[in-house]
N, C-alpha and C positions, 0 to 999 in steps of 0.2 A: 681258541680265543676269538675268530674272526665269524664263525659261529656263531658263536654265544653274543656278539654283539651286533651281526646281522636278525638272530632271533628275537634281541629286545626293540631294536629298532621297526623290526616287523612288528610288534607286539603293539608299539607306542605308535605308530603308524595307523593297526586295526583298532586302538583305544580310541586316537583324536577322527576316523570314519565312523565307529560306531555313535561316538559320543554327539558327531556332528548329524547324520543319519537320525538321531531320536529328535536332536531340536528343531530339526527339518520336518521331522514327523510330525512332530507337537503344534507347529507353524499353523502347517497342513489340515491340521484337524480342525481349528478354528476355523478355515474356511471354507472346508470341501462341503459341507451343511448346504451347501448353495448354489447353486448353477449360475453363477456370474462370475464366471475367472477366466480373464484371457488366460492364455497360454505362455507358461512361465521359459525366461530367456534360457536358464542353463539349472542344474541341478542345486547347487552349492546358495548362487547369488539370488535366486527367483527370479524373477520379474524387473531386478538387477541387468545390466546398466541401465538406469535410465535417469533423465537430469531432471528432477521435479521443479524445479525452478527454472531452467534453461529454456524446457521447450513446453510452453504454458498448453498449446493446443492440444498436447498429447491426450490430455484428459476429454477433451470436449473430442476428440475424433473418437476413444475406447468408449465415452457414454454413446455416442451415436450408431459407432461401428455392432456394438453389442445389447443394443435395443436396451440399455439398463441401466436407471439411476443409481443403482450399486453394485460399484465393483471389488469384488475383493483379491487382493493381491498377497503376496509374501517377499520381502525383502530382507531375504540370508532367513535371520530367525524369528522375525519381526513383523504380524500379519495388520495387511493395511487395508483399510476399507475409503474407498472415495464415495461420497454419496453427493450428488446433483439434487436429489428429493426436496424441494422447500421444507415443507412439513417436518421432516426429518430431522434439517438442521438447524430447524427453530427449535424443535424439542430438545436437540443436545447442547446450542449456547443456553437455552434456558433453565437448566438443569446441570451446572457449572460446577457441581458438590461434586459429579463421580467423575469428573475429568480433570486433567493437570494440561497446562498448556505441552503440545508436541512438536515432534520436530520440527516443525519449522524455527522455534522461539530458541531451543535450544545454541546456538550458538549466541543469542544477546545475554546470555549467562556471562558469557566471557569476555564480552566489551560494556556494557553499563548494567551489572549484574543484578543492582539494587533499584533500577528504573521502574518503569510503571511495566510495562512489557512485559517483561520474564517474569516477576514478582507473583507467586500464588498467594492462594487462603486468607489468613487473618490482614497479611503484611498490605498484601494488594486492595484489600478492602478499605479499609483503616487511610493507606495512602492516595486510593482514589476517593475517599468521601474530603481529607482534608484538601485535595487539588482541583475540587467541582465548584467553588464559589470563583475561583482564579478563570476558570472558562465562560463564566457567567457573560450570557450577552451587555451585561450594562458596564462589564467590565473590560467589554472587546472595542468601545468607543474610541476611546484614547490611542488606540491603533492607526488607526483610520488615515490621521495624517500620513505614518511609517509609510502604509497601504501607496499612498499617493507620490509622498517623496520616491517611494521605490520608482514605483513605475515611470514616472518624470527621467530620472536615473537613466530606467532602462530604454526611454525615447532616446532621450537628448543626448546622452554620452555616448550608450554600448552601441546606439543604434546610428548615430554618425559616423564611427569608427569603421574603416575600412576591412580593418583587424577582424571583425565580428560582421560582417555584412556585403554582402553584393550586390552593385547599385547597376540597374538595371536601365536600359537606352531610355523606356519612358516615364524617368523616375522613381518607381518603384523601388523596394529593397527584398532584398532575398535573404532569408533566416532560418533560424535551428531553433524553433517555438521550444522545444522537448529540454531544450540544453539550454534557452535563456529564461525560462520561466524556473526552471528548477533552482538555478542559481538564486533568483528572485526570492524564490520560498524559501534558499535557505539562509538570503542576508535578512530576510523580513522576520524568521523564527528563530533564529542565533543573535537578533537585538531584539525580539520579547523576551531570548532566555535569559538576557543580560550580558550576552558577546560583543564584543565590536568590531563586524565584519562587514566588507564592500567588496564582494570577488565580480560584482557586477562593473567594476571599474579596475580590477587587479589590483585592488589597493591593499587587499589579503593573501599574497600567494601561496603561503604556506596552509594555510585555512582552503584553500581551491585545491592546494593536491591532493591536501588528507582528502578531503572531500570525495575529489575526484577515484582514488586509489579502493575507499572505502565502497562506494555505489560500483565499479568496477569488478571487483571482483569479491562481493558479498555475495553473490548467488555459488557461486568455486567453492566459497570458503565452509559458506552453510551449506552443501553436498558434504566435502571432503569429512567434513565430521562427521557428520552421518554414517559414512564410507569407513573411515578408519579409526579406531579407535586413536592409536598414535599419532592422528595431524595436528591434534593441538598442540604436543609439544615438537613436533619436527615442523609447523609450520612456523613458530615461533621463532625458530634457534638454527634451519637447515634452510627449508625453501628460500628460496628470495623473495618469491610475492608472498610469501605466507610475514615474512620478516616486514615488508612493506607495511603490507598491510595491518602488523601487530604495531610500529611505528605511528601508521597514522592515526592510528587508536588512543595512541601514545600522547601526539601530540593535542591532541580534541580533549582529553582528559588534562594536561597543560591546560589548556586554553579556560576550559572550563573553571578548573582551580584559580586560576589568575581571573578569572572575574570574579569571584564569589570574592575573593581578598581583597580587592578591588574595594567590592562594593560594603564590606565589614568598614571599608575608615569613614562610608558615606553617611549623614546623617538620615536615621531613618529610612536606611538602605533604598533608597529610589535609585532608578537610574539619576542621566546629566540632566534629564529634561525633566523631573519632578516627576513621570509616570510611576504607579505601582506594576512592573512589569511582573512575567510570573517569575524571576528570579528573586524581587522582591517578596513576594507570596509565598515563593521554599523557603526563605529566612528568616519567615515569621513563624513558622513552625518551629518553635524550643526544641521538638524532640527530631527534626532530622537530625542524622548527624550530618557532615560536610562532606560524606565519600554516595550520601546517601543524595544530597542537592546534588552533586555533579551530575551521577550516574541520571538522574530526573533531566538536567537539562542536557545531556547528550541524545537522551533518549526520545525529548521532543526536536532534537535538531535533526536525527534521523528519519524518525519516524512522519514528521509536518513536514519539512521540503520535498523530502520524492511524493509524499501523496499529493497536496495542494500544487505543485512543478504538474505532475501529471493530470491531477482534474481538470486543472485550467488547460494544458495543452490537448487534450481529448476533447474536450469541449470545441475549441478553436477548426479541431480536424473536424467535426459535424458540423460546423457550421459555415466550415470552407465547403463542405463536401453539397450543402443546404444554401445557397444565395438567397434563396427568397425568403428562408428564416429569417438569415443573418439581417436581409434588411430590415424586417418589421420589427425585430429587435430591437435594432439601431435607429428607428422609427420612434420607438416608446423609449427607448433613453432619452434623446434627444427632447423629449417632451418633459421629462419627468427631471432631468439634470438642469442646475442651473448654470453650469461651465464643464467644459471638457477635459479642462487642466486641475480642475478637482473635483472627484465626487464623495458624497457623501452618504453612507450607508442606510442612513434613514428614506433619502432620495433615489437609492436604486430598487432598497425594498417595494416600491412602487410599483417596479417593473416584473410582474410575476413571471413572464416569459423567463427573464433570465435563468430563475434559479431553476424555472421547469427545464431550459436547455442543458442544465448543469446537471440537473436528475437526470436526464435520461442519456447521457454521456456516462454518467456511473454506472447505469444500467448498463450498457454495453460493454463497456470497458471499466470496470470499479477498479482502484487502483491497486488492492489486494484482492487479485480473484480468490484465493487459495488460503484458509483459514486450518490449523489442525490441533488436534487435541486426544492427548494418550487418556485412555480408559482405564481409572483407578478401581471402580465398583461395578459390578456388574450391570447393563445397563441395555433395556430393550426399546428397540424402535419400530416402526411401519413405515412400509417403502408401499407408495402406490405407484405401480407402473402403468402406465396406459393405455386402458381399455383392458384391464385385468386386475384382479381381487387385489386387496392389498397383503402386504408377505411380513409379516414379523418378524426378525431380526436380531439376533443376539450379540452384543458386542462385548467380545471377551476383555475379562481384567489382562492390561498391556497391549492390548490393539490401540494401534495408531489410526488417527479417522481424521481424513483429510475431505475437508467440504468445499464442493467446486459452486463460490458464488457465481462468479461471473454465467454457469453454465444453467443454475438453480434461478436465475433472471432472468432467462431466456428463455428455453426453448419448452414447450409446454405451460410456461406462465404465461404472459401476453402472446394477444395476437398482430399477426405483422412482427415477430420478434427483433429480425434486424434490421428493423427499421428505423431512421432516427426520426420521432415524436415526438415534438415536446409535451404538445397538447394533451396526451396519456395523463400527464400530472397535473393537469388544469382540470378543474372544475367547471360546470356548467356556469356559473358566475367568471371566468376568466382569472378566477382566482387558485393559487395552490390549494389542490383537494387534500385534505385530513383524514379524509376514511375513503375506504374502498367502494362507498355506496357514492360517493362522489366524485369519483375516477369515471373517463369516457371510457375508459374498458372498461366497459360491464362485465359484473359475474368475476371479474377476477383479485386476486385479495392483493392490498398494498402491501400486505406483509414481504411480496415477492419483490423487494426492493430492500438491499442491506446492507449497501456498499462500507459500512462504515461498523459493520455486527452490527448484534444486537444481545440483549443481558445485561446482565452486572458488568461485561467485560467488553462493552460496547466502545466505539474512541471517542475517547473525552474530550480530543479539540475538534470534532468535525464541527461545530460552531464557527470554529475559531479559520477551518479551515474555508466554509462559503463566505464566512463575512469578508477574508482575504480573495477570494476567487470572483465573488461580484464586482468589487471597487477595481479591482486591476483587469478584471473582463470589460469591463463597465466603459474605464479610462481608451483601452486599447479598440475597443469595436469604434468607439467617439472617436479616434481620431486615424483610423485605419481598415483600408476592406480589404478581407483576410481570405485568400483563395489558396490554394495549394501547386505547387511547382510542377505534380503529377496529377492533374486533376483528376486523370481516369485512373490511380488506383485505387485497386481493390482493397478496403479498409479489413475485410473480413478474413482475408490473406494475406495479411500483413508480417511477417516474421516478426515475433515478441521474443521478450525476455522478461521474467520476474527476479530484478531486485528488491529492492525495498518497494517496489511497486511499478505496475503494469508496465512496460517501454516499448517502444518498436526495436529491433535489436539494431536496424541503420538507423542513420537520420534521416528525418523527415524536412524538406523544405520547404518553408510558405514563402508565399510575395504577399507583399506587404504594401498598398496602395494608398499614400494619403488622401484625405477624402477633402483636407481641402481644395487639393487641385482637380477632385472631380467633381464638388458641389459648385 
C-alpha cells in the first residue's frame, strides 16, 4: 500500500515537473530568437523576484547594463519584453487593436473595474468619446477659482500649522512638496468629481487614510497579483494590509455612492456652486449606469492626484535644483500676473517658460514611466539600436510588453539628456514649439516626448492636469523661493518607487522662503 502510494505521488510529482518543464519551454522559445536576455534568477520563477513597480531604475540600469533597447524576459510562464525604442512604442500605442491593456492595469479591474483605465475595445472608446467635451479647455475655466482657493488653503492654513511644517531661525519654513501637493491634487479632483473633501486641513480624515493606505501599498498589492494567483482572495479575507486596503476601496466606493445621491436631489445636478463639474457630465449620460459613474470618478481620483501631486512636485525639485530659472520665471509671472493671491489661466498662459519647465520635468521624470500591454494578434516591430542595422521583432500572441517611457525620453533622444532645459521646448520666437522643426534641439523629433501616451488610449485629463499645475506653480513660485533642504543631492540617484506615479521612495524637503521679506 505505502508503495503504491509513494509510486502515484511520484507519478503526480513527475506530471506537475513535466508539465511545468513544457510551459517553461514554451516561455523560452518566445524569446530565445534574440540575443537580449539577462540572465534568468532561478529555473521555475525566471527573471522572478523582481519588484516592477518598487524599483523603477531596474529597467534603465538592464537597458544600459546590456547595450539594448529590448530586453526580453520570462516571468514563471509569461514572456516579457521592455522596450526603451521610441519608434517602437509609438508603433505599439498606436496600433492599440492587437493589444489589451497588461499587467500593470490589471489590478484597477478589482477596484473601479468599469473606469476609464481598465476598460478595453468598444466600452473604452464609446466611454472616452462621451467624457472628451467634459476636459475640454473652455470647460476647465470654472476650475480656476478651486485651483486658487486650494492653494490659499494650502499657504495660509497647512502651512502655518506647526503640525505640517518647520519654521526655520530666518523664517523660512521647511516642507514635504511630494506629500502636500498630492493632497492638494486630490482635494482639487475629488471636488471636480463631485466629492467633498479638505484633507488639506484634516477636515476629511477618513478620506486621508483611504487615501493614504491606497497610494501605500498599491505598488504590493499590483506585484502580489501578479505573483499569485490566490491574493486576491486571501488578501481580501486573511492579510491584514490586503484587508485594509480592500476596506479603503470600500470606503472611496461609499464616498463616491454618497455623492452621486447627493447630487440626484440637486436641480440640474450642478455642484453647491452652480459649476457643471465632471460629476455633473457622468449624469448626463442616460446610459451610465450608477456602478459605471462611480468606478469613473474613483478612477479620476486616482489616477489626477498622484500624477498632477507629482508633476507639480518634480517641477519644484528642477527648479530648486536651477535658481537662475526659477528666477526669470518668477521674473515673467510677475509681469504677466495681475496679483499673487490670484491667478488666472488665461494670465499665466502668457508665461511660456512655465509650461516649458513643466515639459521637461516630464521629460525626466514623467509620472508614469512604465506603460504595458498584453499581445492579443500577432504583431511586428523595429528596434534601431545604435549605430547598428535596425532588428525586426516578433511579438508573440500573450507577451507582456512593458515600455520604459521615462528611459525612451532620454537617452538617445535629446542631447544633454539629463539635463534640466526648458528652453528644448521653446521655439525660436520664445514660444512653445508645435513641431519638431521648431524645437532648439535640432534633428531631433518631438514625438520623443509622451509623458501622458499617446493613441486613442492617451489621458484624457492631461489638460486638465497643466491648467491645475500652472495656477498653483504660478501662485506658489509668486509668493515663495523654492530651494531644497539637500541642495547637493543627486536627483539622478534618487531611490524611486512607482505607485500610481513616479515618487521618491523618502521624503524630500524644501525650504520655503517668502519672497516678501526678500524683495
Amino acid at each position: 500500500m505505502l508503495q503504491t502510494c509513494l509510486l502515484i505521488l511520484t507519478g503526480l510529482l513527475a506530471f506537475v515537473f513535466g508539465f511545468l518543464q513544457l510551459k517553461i519551454a514554451a516561455a523560452r522559445r518566445k524569446i530565445t530568437p534574440y540575443n537580449f536576455c539577462p540572465p534568468e534568477n532561478t529555473w521555475l520563477s525566471g527573471h522572478y523576484p523582481t519588484n516592477i513597480t518598487g524599483n523603477v531604475r531596474q529597467w534603465n540600469d538592464w537597458t544600459l547594463k546590456f547595450k539594448a533597447k529590448i530586453l526580453f524576459c520570462r516571468f514563471y510562464f509569461t514572456p516579457f519584453l521592455f522596450i526603451s525604442d521610441f519608434a517602437a512604442i509609438k508603433n505599439i500605442l498606436n496600433n492599440e487593436e492587437y493589444f489589451s491593456k497588461g499587467y500593470l492595469y490589471r489590478p484597477y479591474k478589482l477596484w473601479f473595474a468599469r473606469g476609464l483605465t481598465p476598460t478595453e475595445g468598444e466600452e473604452a472608446k464609446q466611454t472616452r468619446k462621451k467624457l472628451a467635451p467634459a476636459f475640454a479647455i473652455s470647460r476647465l475655466h470654472p476650475f480656476v477659482p478651486l485651483f486658487n482657493r486650494l492653494a490659499t488653503l494650502l499657504f495660509d492654513t497647512r502651512w502655518t500649522n506647526e503640525k505640517y511644517v518647520e519654521r526655520l531661525p530666518n523664517g523660512a519654513i521647511k516642507v514635504a512638496l511630494f506629500d502636500d501637493l498630492r493632497l492638494l491634487a486630490f482635494d482639487s479632483v475629488g471636488t471636480c468629481s463631485g466629492l467633498s473633501l479638505n484633507t488639506l486641513c484634516d477636515e476629511s480624515p477618513k478620506a486621508l487614510d483611504a487615501f493614504t493606505t491606497i497610494w501605500n501599498n498599491i505598488s504590493s498589492q499590483r506585484l502580489q497579483n501578479a505573483r499569485n494567483p490566490l491574493f486576491r482572495l486571501l488578501s481580501r479575507h486573511v492579510l491584514p494590509n490586503g484587508r485594509k486596503f480592500y476596506h479603503a476601496i470600500l470606503f472611496l466606493q461609499g464616498l463616491a455612492t454618497e455623492a452621486i445621491n447627493r447630487r440626484k436631489s440637486q436641480v440640474g445636478h450642478s455642484n453647491d456652486h452652480g459649476v457643471h463639474d465632471l460629476l455633473y457630465h457622468l449624469m448626463e449620460q442616460t446610459d451610465f449606469e450608477e456602478i459605471k459613474v462611480r468606478d469613473l470618478v474613483i478612477n479620476f481620483l486616482f489616477a489626477g492626484s498622484d500624477i498632477v501631486g507629482a508633476m507639480m512636485a518634480w517641477t519644484l525639485v528642477f527648479l530648486a535644483k536651477n535658481p537662475e530659472i526659477q528666477e526669470k520665471l518668477v521674473g515673467e509671472l510677475r509681469g504677466a500676473c495681475s496679483s499673487k493671491d490670484h491667478v488666472l489661466d488665461t494670465e499665466v498662459s502668457k508665461v511660456p517658460l512655465l509650461l516649458a519647465s513643466m515639459k521637461e520635468a516630464l521629460r525626466l521624470f514623467p509620472p508614469v514611466p512604465l506603460l504595458s500591454r498584453r499581445c492579443e494578434k500577432p504583431f511586428k516591430i523595429q528596434i534601431q539600436e545604435d549605430g547598428k542595422k535596425p532588428v525586426d521583432v516578433n511579438v508573440e500572441v500573450g507577451s507582456e510588453v512593458f515600455m520604459n517611457l521615462w528611459h525612451a525620453q532620454k537617452e538617445g533622444t535629446w542631447d544633454r539628456a539629463n539635463e534640466f532645459d526648458p528652453a528644448r521646448f521653446l521655439g525660436t520666437s520664445g514660444v512653445i514649439a508645435k513641431d519638431a522643426e521648431k524645437n532648439d534641439e535640432k534633428d531631433k523629433s518631438m514625438g520623443a516626448f509622451c509623458p501622458f501616451s499617446i493613441g486613442r488610449r492617451n489621458c484624457i485629463g492631461q489638460t486638465f492636469a497643466m491648467t491645475e499645475g500652472c495656477v498653483v506653480l504660478s501662485r506658489l513660485l509668486l509668493r515663495y523661493k523654492v530651494s531644497l533642504a539637500e541642495p547637493d543631492v543627486d536627483v539622478e540617484k534618487m531611490p524611486l518607487v512607482f505607485n500610481s506615479a513616479l515618487q521618491p521612495k523618502s521624503t524630500v524637503w524644501f525650504i520655503l522662503e517668502s519672497r516678501a521679506e526678500r524683495d
